[in-house]
N, C-alpha and C positions, 0 to 999 in steps of 0.2 A: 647783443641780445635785445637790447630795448629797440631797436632800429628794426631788428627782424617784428618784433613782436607788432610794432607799433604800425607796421606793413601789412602785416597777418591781420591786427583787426580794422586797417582802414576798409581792407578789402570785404571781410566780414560784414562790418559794419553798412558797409555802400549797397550790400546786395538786400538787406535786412528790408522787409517791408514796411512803407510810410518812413524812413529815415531817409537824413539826408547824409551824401558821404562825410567823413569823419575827419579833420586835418590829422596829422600825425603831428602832437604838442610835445615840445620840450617844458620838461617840467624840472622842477628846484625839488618839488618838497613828493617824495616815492609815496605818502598815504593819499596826496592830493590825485598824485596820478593815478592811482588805482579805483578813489571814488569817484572820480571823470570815466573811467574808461570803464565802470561797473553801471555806471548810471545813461549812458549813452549806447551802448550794446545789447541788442536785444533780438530774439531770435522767437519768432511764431509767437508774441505774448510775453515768451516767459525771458527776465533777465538772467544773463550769463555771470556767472560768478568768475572771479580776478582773480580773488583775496589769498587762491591757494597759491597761483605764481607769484605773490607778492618778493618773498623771501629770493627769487631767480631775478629780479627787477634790480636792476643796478641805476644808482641815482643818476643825473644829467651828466652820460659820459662826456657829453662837448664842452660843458663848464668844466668840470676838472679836467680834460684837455686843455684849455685855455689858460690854467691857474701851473698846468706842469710845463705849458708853454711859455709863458711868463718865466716862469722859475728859470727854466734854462736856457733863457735871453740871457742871463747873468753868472754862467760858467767861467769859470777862468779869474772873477773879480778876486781882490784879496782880501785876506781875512785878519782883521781888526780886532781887538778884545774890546766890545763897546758898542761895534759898527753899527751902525743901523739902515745904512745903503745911504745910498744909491751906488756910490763904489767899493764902499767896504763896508766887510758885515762879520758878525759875529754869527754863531748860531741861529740864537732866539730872533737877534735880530735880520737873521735873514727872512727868517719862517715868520716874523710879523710882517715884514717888507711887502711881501709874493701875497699871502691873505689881506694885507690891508687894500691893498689893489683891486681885489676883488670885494670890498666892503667888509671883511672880519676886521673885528677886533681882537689883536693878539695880546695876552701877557709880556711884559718887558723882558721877562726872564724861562728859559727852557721850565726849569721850577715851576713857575706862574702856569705856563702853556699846557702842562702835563697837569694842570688841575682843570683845565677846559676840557670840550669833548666827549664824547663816546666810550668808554675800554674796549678794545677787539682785542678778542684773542692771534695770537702770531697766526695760525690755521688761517686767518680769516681775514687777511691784511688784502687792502686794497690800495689803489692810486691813488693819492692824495689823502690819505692816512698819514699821522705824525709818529715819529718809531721816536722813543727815548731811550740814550745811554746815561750811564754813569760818568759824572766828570773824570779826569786825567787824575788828577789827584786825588778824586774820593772814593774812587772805585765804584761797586756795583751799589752802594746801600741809599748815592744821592744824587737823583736826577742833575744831570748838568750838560746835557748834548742832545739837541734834538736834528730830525731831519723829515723830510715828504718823501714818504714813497712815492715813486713813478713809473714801477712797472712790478707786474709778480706773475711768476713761471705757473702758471694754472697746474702743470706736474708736479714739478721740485720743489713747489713754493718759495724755492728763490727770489728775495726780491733786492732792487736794486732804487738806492735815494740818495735823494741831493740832497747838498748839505754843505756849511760851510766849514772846512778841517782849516784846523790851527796851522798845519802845513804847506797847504796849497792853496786855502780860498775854497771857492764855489766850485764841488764836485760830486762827480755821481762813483759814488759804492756800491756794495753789494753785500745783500745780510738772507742767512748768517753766513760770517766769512768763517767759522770756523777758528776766528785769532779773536781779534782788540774788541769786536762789536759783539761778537757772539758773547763774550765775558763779562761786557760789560750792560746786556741789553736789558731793561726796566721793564717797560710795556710800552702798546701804542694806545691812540686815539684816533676818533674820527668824531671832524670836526665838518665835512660836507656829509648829513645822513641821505 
C-alpha cells in the first residue's frame, strides 16, 4: 500500500505546477510521513489533504521486512532457558537479540517486554508486533512467552510468529491455534509505530 500510494503521488506530485518531482521516501516515523507528503503536494494553490489515509499508511514495510528477515536467519537455533543468542535463546531473549540489531532496546524479560510498546488489539495485529502468552506453569494470569508476528491472513486474521519453544528452539507458529496459544494468549504490542 505505501509503495502504491507513494507512486500515486510522485506522479501527482511531478505533474503539479512550479513543483519539482517528489522522491518516493522511506520513512520510520508514519506522522513524519504524512506531514512531508501534506506539505509537498499541492494541486492549483490549494494543498491536498493526507491525514484522512493516515490510519491505511502502514509503517516502513522494508524495515520490518528486514527485522523478520533477521529473525528467521535464526530458525532451527536451540532454545536455552537464559539464552540470549547468538545460538541459543530463550524467549525474551530471542526477541531482544532480533530488535537489538535493529537499535531497540528490549527488557530482559518477556514480563519487562510486555510493559514496552503500543496495546493492539488481536483485530489489528501486524508484522512485527510482540504477541504475549502465559508461562507453562502460570497459566494465562502471568506473562511468561513472547514472540514477533510475521505474517497475518488479511481474511482469517490468522497469524503466524516466531518464537523461541522450549521444544524445538527457533520457530514459526500459528495463532490462534485453537489449543496451547489460544489459552494461553495475554495481549500484543507494537513496538515499530
Amino acid at each position: 500500500m505505501y509503495i502504491i500510494l507513494a507512486n500515486l503521488l510522485f506522479f501527482m506530485a511531478a505533474s503539479a505546477q512550479d513543483m519539482k518531482p517528489m522522491k518516493a521516501q522511506q520513512s520510520e516515523n508514519k506522522s513524519t510521513l504524512i506531514q512531508d507528503l501534506e506539505s509537498r503536494v499541492t494541486f492549483q494553490g490549494a494543498s491536498t489533504t493526507i491525514s484522512t489515509l493516515q490510519d491505511n499508511l502502514l509503517p516502513n514495510t522494508g524495515y520490518i521486512a528486514s527485522i523478520l528477515d533477521y529473525a528467521k536467519t535464526h530458525l532451527g537455533k536451540k532454545y536455552r532457558s537464559g539464552g540470549k543468542g547468538p545460538n541459543v535463546f530463550d524467549c525474551s531473549g530471542f526477541v531482544g537479540f532480533v530488535f537489538r540489531h535493529f537499535g531497540f532496546t528490549m527488557g530482559a524479560s518477556s514480563r519487562d517486554q510486555y510493559l514496552q510498546g503500543t496495546e493492539v488489539d488481536q483485530e489489528k495485529l501486524r508484522p512485527g508486533d510482540l504477541l504475549f502468552f502465559g508461562g507453562r506453569k502460570k497459566g494465562k494470569t502471568t506473562v511468561g512467552h513472547v514472540g514477533i508476528v510475521t505474517n497475518v491472513d488479511p481474511e482469517t486474521k490468522q497469524v503466524q510468529f516466531i518464537h523461541a519453544a522450549t521444544s524445538v528452539g527457533i520457530k514459526i507458529d500459528r495463532f490462534p491455534d485453537g489449543g496451547y496459544y489460544s489459552n494461553r494468549y495475554i495481549g500484543a504490542k507494537r513496538i515499530i509505530e
